[in-house]
C-alpha positions as CSV (number, residue, x, y, z in Angstrom):
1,X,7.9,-36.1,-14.5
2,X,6.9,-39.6,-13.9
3,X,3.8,-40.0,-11.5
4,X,3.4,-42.4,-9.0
5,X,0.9,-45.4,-9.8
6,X,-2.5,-45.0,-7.8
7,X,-2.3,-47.3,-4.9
8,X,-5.1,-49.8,-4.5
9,X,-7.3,-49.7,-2.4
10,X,-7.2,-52.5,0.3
11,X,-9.6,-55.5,-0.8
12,X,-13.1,-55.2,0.6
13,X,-15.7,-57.8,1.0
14,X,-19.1,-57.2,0.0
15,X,-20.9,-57.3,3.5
16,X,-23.7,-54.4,3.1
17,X,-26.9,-56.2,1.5
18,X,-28.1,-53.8,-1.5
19,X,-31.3,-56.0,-2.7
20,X,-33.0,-59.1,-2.8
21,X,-34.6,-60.3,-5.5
22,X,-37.8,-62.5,-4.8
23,X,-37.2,-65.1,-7.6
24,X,-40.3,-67.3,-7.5
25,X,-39.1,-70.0,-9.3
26,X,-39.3,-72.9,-6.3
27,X,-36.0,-72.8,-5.0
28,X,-32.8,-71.4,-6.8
29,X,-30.7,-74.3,-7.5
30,X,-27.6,-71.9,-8.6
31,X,-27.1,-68.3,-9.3
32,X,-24.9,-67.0,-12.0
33,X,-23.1,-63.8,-13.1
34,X,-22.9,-62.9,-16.5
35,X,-19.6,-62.3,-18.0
36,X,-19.2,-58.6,-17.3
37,X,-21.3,-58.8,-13.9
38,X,-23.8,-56.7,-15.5
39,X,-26.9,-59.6,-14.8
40,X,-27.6,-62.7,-13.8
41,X,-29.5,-65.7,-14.2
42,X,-31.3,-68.2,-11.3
43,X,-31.8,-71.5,-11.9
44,X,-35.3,-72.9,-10.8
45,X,-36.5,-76.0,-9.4
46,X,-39.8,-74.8,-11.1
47,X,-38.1,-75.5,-14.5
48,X,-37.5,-72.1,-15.4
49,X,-34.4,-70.0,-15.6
50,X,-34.4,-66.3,-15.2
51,X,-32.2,-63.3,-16.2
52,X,-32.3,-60.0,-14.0
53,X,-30.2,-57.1,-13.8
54,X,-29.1,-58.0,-9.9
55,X,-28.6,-54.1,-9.2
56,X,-32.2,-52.5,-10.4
57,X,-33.7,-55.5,-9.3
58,X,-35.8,-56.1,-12.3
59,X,-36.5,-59.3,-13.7
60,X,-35.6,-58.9,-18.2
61,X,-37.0,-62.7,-19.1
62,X,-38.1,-66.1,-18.5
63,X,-37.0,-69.4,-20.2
64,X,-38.9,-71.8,-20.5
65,X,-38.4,-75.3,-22.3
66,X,-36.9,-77.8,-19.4
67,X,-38.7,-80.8,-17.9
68,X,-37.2,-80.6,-14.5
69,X,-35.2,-78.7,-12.0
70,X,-32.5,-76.8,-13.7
71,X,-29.1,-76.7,-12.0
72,X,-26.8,-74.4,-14.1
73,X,-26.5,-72.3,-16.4
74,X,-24.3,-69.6,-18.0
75,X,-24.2,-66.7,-20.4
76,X,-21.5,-66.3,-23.7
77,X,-19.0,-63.7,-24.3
78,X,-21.1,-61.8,-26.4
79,X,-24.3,-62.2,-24.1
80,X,-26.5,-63.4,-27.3
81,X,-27.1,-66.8,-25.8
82,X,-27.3,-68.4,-23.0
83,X,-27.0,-72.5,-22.0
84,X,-28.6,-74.5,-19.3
85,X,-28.3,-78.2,-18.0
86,X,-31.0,-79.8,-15.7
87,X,-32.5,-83.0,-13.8
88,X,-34.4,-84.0,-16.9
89,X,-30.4,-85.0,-18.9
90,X,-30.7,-82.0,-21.5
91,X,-28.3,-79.3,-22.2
92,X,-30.7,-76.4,-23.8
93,X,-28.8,-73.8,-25.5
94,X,-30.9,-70.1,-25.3
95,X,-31.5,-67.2,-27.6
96,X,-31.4,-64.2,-24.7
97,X,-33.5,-62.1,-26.6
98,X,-35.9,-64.1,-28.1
99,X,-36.0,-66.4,-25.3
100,X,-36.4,-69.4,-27.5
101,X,-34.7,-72.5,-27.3
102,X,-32.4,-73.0,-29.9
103,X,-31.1,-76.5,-29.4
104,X,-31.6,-79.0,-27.1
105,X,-28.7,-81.6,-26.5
106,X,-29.6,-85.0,-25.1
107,X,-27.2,-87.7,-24.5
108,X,-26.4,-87.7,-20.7
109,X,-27.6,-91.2,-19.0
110,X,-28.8,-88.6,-15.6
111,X,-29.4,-85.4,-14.4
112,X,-27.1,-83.0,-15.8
113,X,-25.3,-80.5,-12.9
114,X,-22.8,-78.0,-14.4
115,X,-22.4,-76.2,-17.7
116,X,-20.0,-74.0,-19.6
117,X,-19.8,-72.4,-22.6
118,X,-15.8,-72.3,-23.9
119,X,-14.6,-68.6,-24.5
120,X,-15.6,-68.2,-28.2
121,X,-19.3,-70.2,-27.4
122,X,-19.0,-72.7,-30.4
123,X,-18.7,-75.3,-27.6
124,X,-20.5,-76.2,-24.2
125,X,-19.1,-78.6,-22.1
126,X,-21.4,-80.3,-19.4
127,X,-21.0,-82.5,-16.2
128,X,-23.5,-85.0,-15.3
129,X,-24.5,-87.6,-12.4
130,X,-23.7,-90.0,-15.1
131,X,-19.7,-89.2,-14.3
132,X,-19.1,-87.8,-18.5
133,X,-18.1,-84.6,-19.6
134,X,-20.0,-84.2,-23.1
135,X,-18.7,-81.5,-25.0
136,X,-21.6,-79.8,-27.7
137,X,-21.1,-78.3,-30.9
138,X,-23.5,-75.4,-30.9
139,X,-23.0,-74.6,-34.7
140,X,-23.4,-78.3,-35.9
141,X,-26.8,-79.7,-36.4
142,X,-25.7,-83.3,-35.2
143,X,-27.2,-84.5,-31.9
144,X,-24.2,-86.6,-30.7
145,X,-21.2,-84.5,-29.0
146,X,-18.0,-84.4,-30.6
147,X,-16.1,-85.4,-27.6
148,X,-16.8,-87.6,-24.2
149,X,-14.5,-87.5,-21.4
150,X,-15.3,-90.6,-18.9
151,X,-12.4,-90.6,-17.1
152,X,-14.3,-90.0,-13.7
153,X,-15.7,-93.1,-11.4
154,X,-18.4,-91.2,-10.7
155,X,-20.3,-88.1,-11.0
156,X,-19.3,-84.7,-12.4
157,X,-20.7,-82.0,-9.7
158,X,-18.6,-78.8,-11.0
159,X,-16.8,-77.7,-14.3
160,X,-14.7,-74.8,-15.4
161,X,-13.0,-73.8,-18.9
162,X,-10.1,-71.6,-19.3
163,X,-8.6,-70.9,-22.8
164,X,-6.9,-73.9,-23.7
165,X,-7.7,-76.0,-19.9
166,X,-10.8,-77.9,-18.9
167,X,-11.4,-78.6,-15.4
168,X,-13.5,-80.6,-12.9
169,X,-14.6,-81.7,-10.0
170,X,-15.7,-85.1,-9.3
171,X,-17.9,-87.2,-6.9
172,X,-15.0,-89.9,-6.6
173,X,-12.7,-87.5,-4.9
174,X,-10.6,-86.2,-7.6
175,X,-10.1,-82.7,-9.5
176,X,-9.3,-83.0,-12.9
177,X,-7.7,-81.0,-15.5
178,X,-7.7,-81.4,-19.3
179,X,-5.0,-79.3,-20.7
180,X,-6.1,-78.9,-24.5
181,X,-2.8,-77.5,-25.5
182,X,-0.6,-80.4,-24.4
183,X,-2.9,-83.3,-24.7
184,X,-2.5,-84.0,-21.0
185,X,-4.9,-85.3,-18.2
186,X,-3.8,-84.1,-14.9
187,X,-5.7,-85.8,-11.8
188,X,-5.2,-84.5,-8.1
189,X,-6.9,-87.2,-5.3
190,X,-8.8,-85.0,-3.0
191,X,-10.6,-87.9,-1.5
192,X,-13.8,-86.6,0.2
193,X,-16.5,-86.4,-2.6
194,X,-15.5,-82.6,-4.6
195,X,-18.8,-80.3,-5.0
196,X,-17.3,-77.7,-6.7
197,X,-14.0,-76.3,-8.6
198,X,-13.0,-72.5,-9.7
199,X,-9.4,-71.0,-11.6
200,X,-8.0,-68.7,-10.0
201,X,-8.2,-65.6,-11.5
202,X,-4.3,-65.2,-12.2
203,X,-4.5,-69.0,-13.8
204,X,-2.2,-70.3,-11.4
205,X,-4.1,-71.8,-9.1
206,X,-7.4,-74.0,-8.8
207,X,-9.8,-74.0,-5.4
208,X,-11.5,-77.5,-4.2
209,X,-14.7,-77.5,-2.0
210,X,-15.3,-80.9,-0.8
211,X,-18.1,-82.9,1.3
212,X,-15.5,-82.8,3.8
213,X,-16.4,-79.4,5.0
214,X,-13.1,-77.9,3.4
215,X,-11.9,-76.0,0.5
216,X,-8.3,-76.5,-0.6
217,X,-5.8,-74.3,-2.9
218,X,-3.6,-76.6,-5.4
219,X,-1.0,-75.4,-7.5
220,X,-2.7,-75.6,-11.0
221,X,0.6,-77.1,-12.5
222,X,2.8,-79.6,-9.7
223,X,-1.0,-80.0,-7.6
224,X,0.4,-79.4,-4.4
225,X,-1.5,-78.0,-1.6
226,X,-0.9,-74.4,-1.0
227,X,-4.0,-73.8,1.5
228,X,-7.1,-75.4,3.3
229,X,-9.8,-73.3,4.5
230,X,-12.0,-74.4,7.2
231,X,-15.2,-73.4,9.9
232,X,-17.7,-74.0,7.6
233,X,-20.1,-77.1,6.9
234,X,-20.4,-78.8,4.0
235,X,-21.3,-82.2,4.5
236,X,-24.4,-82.8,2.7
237,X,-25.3,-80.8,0.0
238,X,-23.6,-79.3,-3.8
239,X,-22.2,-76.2,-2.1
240,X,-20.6,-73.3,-4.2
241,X,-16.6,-71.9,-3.7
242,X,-15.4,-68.8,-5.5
243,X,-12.4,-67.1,-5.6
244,X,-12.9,-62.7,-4.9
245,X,-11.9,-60.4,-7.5
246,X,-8.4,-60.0,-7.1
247,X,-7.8,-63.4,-5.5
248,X,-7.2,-61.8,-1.8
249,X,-10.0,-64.1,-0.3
250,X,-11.5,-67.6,-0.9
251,X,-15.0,-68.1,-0.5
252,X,-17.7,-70.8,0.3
253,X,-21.7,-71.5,1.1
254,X,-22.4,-73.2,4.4
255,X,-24.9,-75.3,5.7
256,X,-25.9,-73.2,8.6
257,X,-26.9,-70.4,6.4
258,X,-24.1,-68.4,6.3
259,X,-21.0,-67.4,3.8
260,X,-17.7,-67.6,4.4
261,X,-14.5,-65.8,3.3
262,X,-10.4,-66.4,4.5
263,X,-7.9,-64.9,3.6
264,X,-6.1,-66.6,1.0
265,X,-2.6,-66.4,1.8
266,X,-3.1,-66.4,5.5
267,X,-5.8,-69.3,5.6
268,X,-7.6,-66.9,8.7
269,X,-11.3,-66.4,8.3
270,X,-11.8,-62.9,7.4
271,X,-15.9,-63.1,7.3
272,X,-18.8,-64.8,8.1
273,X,-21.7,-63.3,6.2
274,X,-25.3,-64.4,8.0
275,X,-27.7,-65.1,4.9
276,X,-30.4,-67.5,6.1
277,X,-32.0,-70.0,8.4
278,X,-31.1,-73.0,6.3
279,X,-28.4,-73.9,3.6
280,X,-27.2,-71.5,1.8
281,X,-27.3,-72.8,-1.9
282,X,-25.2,-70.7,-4.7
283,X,-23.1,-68.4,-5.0
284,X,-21.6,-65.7,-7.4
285,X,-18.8,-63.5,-7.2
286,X,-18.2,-60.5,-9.5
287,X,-15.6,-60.9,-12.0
288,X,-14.1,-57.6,-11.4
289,X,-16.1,-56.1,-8.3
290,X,-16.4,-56.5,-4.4
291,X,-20.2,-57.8,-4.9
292,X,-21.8,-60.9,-4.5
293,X,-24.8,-63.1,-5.3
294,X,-26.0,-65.2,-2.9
295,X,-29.1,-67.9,-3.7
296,X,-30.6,-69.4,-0.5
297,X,-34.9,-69.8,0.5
298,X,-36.0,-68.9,-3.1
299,X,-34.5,-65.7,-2.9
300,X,-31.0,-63.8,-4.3
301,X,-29.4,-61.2,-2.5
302,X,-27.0,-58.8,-3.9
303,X,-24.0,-57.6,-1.6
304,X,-21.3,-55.1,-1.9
305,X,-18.6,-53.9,0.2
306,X,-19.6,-51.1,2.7
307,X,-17.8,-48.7,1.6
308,X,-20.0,-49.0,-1.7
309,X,-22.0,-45.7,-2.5
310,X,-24.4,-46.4,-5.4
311,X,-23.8,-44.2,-8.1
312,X,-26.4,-41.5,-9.6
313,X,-29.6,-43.3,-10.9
314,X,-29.0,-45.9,-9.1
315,X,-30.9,-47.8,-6.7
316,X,-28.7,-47.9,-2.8
């Protein structure tokens, strides 16, 4: 007898506040989930980085090493190390558990805004104001990086790495995506300055946030435009844009403090999440869960949807 596959439960989006975490590091340039959503790590304008576990609200280590703000950062498969990129031009690659710095790699001409490790973490690629992409051997004791993409006129503000695909999001108005496997630059012409880029998480897909207070949906492989999502503002400031768990909703920071969510296919706006007074400035959406990280007047708050009931031992 053949049973029936469980039905799905209709997407949710996380709306019910769980925490905050009081980060004391200045203000929290970006926020970032690990790879399995387990922790995460803020970015301080006080030069420090921090790694938490979001859900007990306990704060597991400090980094120290940078000489400025740092802007990004991100964790490896395996959760051993971690990278960072910052206002004073370094990429700083982390032991987690030590907490020491295991190499610092200089070569950007400015400050340094997005980092990523690839998937197997012998690599990490990071976007500067000085509009390269460096990529870093982490094994390798050499300082230089073994490849430089300048294709951009001007700055890199956000990066992303698939697989086999590189892609980014420039200050000159363009989305750009280095396809490994082919050899093949593809350039889509956004035109209002780009502040950040995400995959979808099916591949097929890549989301746009741009200065002009929209995000857009291209089709990752013939770039046209599949969707714009507007109502919040974005004029100003490196905002964040994700993508939710299942790829049901798009989402973005806002300028008046609050988050927004549409529906993807439908373009209609399916939430507007009040998080502060001013600018919200990062955001981080689980990779597999309704829950989500929000970075805005040196604090993080941790959302899930409200149907959420916290599981024994753990704090609601």
């Amino acid at each position: 007898m053949a049973f029936p596959e469980p039905k799905l439960k209709k997407p949710e989006l996380p709306e019910k506040l769980l925490g905050t975490l009081e980060c004391k590091q200045g203000a929290v340039r970006a926020v970032r989930f690990n790879v399995d959503g387990n922790y995460c790590l803020t970015c301080g304008s006080d030069k420090s980085l921090k790694l938490w576990n979001p859900l007990k609200g306990t704060l597991l280590k400090t980094y120290s090493g940078h000489g400025y703000e740092v802007l990004d950062a991100a964790g490896s498969f395996d959760n051993s190390q971690l990278c960072s990129c910052g206002a004073d031009k370094t990429v700083v690659l982390w032991d987690v558990a030590t907490g020491q710095v295991i190499r610092k790699f200089r070569g950007h001409a400015g400050k340094v805004n997005c980092v990523q490790f690839n998937e197997e973490a012998t690599v990490i690629l990071s976007g500067a104001i000085d509009s390269s992409v460096r990529c870093w051997d982490c094994r390798s004791r050499r300082p230089d990086p073994i490849q430089i993409l300048d294709e951009a006129k001007d700055g890199i503000s956000s990066l992303k790495v698939s697989d086999h695909e590189i892609l980014t999001g420039s200050v000159d108005g363009r989305v750009r995506r280095y396809d490994l496997r082919a050899g093949e630059l593809y350039s889509d012409y956004i035109g209002s300055p780009i502040t950040c880029v995400c995959f979808s998480k099916d591949g097929q897909c890549t989301l746009a946030a741009s200065l002009d207070s929209t995000l857009r949906l291209l089709d990752k492989d013939t770039g046209e435009l599949l969707g714009e999502y507007t109502g919040h503002k974005n004029v100003t400031y490196k905002m964040d844009c994700c993508m939710s768990e299942r790829d049901t909703h798009v989402g973005s920071c806002s300028e008046d403090g609050k988050v927004y969510f549409w529906d993807l296919v439908e373009g209609s706006l399916a939430l507007s999440l009040p998080v502060s007074k001013t600018a919200v400035q990062s955001l981080s959406f689980h990779p597999t869960e309704s829950c989500l990280l929000t970075a805005a007047e040196g604090r993080v708050q941790f959302w899930r949807e409200e149907s959420y009931v916290a599981e024994e031992g753990e704090p609601a």
